[in-house]
C-alpha positions in Angstrom: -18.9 81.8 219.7 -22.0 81.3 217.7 -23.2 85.6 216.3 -25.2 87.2 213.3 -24.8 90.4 212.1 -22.7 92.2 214.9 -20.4 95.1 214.4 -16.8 95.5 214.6 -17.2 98.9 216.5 -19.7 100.2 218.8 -20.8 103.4 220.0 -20.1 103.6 223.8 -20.4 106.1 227.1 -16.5 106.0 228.4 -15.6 107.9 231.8 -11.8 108.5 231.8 -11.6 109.4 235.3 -13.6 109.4 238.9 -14.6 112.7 239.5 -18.0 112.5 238.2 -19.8 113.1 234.7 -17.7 116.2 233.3 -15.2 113.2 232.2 -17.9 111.2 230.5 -17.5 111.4 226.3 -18.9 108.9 223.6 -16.5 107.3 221.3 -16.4 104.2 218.8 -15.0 100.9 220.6 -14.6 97.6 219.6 -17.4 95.3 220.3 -16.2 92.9 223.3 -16.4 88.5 223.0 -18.0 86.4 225.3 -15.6 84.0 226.9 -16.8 81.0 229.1 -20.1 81.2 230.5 -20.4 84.7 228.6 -23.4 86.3 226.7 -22.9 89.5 224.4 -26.1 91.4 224.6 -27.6 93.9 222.4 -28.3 96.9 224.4 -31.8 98.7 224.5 -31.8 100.7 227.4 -30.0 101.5 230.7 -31.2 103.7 233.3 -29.7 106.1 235.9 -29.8 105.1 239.4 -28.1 106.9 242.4 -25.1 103.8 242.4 -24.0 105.1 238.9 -24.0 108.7 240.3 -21.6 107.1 243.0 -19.8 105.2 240.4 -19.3 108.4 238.3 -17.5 109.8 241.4 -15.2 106.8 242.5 -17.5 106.0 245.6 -18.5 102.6 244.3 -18.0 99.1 245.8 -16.2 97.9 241.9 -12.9 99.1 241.4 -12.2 98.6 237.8 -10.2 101.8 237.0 -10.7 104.0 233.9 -11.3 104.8 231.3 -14.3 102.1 231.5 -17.8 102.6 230.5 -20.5 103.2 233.0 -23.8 101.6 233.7 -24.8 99.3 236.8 -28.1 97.8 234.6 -29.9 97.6 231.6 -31.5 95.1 229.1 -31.7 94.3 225.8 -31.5 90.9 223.5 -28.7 87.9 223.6 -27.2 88.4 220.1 -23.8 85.7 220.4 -22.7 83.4 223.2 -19.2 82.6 224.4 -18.5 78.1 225.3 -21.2 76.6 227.9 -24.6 75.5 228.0 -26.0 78.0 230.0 -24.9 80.5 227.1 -27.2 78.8 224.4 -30.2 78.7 226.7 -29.8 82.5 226.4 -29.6 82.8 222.9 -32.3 84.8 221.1 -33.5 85.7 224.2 -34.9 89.0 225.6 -32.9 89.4 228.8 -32.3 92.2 231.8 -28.6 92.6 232.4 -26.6 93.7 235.7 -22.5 94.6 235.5 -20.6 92.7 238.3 -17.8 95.5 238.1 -15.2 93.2 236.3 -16.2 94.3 232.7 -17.1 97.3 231.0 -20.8 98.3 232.8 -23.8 98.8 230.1 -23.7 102.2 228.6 -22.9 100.6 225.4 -24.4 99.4 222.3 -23.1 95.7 223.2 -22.1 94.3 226.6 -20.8 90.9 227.9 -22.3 89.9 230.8 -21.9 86.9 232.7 -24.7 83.5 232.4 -24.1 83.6 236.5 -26.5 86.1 237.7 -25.5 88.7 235.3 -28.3 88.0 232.6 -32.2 87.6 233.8 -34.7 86.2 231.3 -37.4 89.2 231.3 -40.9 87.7 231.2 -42.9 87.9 227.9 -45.1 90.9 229.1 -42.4 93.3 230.3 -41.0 95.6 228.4 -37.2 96.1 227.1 -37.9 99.6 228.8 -39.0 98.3 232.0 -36.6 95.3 231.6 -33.7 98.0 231.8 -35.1 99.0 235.4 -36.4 95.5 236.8 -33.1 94.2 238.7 -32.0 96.9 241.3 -34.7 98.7 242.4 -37.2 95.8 242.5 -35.1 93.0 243.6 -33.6 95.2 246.5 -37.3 96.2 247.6 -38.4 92.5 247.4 -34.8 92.0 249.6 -36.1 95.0 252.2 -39.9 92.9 252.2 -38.1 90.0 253.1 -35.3 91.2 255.5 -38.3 92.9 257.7 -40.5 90.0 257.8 -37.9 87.6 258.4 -37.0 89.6 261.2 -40.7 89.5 262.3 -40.8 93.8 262.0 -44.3 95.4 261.4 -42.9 98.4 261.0 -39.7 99.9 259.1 -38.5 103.4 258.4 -37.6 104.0 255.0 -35.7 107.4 253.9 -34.9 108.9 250.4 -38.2 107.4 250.2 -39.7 109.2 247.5 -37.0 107.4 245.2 -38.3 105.1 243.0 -37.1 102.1 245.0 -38.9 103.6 247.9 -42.2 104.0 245.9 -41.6 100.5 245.2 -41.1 99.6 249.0 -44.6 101.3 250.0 -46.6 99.3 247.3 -44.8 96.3 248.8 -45.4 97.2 252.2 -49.1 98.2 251.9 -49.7 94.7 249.9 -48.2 92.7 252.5 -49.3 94.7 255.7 -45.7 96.7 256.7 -46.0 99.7 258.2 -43.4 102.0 256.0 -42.6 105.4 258.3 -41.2 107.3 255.2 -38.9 110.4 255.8 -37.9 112.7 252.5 -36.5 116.1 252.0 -38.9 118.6 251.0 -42.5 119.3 250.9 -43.7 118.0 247.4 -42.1 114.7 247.9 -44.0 114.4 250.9 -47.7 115.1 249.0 -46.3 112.5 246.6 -46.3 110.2 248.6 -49.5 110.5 250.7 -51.6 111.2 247.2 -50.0 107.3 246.8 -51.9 106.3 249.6 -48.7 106.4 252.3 -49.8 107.2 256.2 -46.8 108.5 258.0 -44.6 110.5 255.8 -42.3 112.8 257.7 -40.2 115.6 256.3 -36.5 116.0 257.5 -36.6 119.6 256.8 -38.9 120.3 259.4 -37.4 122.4 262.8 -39.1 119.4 265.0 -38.2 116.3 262.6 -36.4 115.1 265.2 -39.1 115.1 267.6 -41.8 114.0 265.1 -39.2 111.2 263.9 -39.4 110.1 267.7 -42.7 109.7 268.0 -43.7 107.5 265.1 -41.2 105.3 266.1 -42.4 104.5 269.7 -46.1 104.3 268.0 -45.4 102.1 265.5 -42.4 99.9 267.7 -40.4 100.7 264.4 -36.9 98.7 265.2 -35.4 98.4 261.6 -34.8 101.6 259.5 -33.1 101.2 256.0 -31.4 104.1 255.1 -30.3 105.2 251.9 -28.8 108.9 253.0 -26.1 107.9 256.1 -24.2 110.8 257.5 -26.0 112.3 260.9 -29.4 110.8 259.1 -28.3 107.4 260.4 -27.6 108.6 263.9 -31.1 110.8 263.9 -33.0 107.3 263.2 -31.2 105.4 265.7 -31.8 108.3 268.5 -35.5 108.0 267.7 -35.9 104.1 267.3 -36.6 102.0 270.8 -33.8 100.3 272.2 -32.5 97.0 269.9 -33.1 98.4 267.0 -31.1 98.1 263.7 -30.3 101.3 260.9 -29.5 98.6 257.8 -27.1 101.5 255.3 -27.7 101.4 251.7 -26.6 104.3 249.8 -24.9 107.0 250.7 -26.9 110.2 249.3 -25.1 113.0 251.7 -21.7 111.8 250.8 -21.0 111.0 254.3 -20.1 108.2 256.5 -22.6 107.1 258.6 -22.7 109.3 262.3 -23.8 107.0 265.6 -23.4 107.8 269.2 -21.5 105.1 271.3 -23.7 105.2 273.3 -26.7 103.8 271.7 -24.8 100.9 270.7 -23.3 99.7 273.6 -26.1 100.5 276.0 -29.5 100.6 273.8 -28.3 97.9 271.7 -28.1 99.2 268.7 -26.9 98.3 265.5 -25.7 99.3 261.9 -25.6 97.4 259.4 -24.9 97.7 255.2 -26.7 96.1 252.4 -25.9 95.3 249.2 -28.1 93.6 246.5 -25.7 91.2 244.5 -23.9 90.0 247.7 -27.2 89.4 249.7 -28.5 87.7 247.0 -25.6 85.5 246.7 -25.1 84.6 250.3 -28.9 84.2 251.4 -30.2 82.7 247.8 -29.3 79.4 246.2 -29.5 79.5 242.1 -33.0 78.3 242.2 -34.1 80.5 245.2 -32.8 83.3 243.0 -34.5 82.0 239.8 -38.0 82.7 242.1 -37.2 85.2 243.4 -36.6 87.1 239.5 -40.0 85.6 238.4 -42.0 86.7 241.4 -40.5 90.1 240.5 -41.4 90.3 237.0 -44.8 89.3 237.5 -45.1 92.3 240.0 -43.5 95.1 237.3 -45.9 96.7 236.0 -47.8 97.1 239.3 -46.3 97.5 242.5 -42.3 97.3 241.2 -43.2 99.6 238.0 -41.0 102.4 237.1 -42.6 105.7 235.3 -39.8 107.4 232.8 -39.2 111.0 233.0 -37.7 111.3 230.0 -35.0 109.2 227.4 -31.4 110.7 226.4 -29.6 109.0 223.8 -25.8 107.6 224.8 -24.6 111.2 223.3 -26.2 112.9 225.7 -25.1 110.7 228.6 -23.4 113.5 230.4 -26.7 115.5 230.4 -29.0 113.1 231.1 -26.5 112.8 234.1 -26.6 116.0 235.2 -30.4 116.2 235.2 -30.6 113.3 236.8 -28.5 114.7 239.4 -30.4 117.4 239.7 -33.5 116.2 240.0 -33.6 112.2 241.1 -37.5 112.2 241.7 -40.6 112.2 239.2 -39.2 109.0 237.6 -36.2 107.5 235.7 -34.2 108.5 232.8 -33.0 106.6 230.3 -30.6 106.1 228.3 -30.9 104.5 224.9 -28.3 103.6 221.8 -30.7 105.4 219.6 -34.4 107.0 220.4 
């Protein structure tokens, strides 16, 4: 392992147990080794997202028990690499980072992450701030941009759309001609979205959502829905979607399993589905295909995949950053930082 000036110990965010962030504590841990095909990275940053809130709770798809630091992505700089050649290309280099669940995840001041899609070269003119936000969000709205038009939809609903990812998945859409039918929760989210330039925004708060919900559907022939929410929300689309449609489940933001009506599915013929970004990738994509795929993306970061921050927490503030984040998951992303 070829490294310059690294620690012994490192100041890291450690959860000791899945019931969310009242477990989460800082404490000094040994910096971790690259083995085979490894890369240690230097953290910079590492934002929030809703799958670390899920993480947090034990509702995640990695199972890596605790204690175990948190943190599904973040970036910083390759500082030492473990044996293989793809390591030393790395070396030096700036680089976006993504935890595969079988190591410690990136709330840390050093992280190994794997040379086989778990380090992305970030592009000279993005940020390590926006670096720390370019793989989930914007590779999962490219994913949505290419799942619709592969399918040959003109038209998708989108919900927890005043996310970030689903700000992301307008700009897409409105570049390349999708129609996005957006449903969110509450009234400001839904001026958000229109002073963005979004037609059909529909609040699920409303008496008559259901109705209104309806409606767009059959105007816009609206036969694929992504939904980040699940619970009764999934059966609601697929009620108002024309027959052969598909509700593709993301996220699971009401902490419920997604509700259908037999009905629907065996005699409208309609379907759910799930999505996630690293097995989609890794089953649709070859290595180049991928390798495209992340430089289309980074050329598009600081328009149409861009991030705005809300605000930066240092790692010993984790737990509150957390909690505000919780809170509050619109108005852009919080991050959190080894030192501000």
């Amino acid at each position: 392992m070829t490294q310059t000036q690294i620690p012994n110990q490192m100041t890291a965010v450690v959860l000791d147990s899945f019931t969310g962030p009242e477990t989460l504590h800082v404490e000094q841990r040994p910096v971790p080794k690259p083995g085979k095909d490894e890369v240690l990275v230097k953290v910079a940053a590492s934002p929030i997202n809703p799958s670390d809130l899920a993480f947090l709770g034990g509702n995640y798809g990695f199972d890596n028990p605790p204690p175990v630091v948190p943190g599904g992505e973040g970036s910083g700089t390759v500082v030492a690499v473990g044996p293989g050649p793809m390591g030393r290309y790395f070396l030096g280099k700036r680089v976006a980072c993504l935890s595969n669940g079988e190591r410690d995840g990136i709330w840390a001041e050093y992280v190994v992450a794997s040379t086989k899609g778990g380090v992305f070269p970030l592009d000279k003119s993005v940020s390590l701030e926006q670096g720390a936000m370019s793989v989930i969000n914007p590779l999962t709205a490219v994913a949505f941009l290419e799942i619709t038009k592969g399918g040959g939809h003109k038209a998708i609903v989108l919900t927890a759309a005043a996310s970030a990812l689903g700000q992301m998945v307008n700009r897409l859409g409105r570049s390349e001609g999708i129609q996005v039918i957006n449903v969110v929760r509450r009234d400001a989210q839904v001026e958000l979205l229109k002073a963005q330039g979004a037609t059909a925004v529909l609040n699920s708060s409303d008496v008559d959502f259901d109705r209104q919900l309806h409606e767009v559907c059959h105007q816009y022939d609206a036969r694929l829905a992504f939904d980040a929410v699940a619970g009764p929300m999934t059966g609601q689309l697929l009620k108002a979607m024309p027959k052969n449609s598909t509700v593709t489940v993301y996220s699971c933001l009401s902490h419920k399993s997604p509700q259908t009506n037999v009905d629907q599915i065996v005699f409208e013929g309609k379907t759910v589905t799930g999505f996630w970004l690293g097995p989609w990738l890794y089953s649709t994509k070859n290595l180049l295909q991928i390798l495209m795929l992340w430089r289309r993306s980074q050329k598009l970061i600081s328009t149409d995949l861009k991030s705005e921050i809300r605000v930066r927490y240092p790692f010993q503030e984790a737990r509150k950053a957390v909690q505000e984040y919780t809170d509050h998951m619109t108005g852009g992303k919080i991050l959190l930082t080894p030192i501000i």
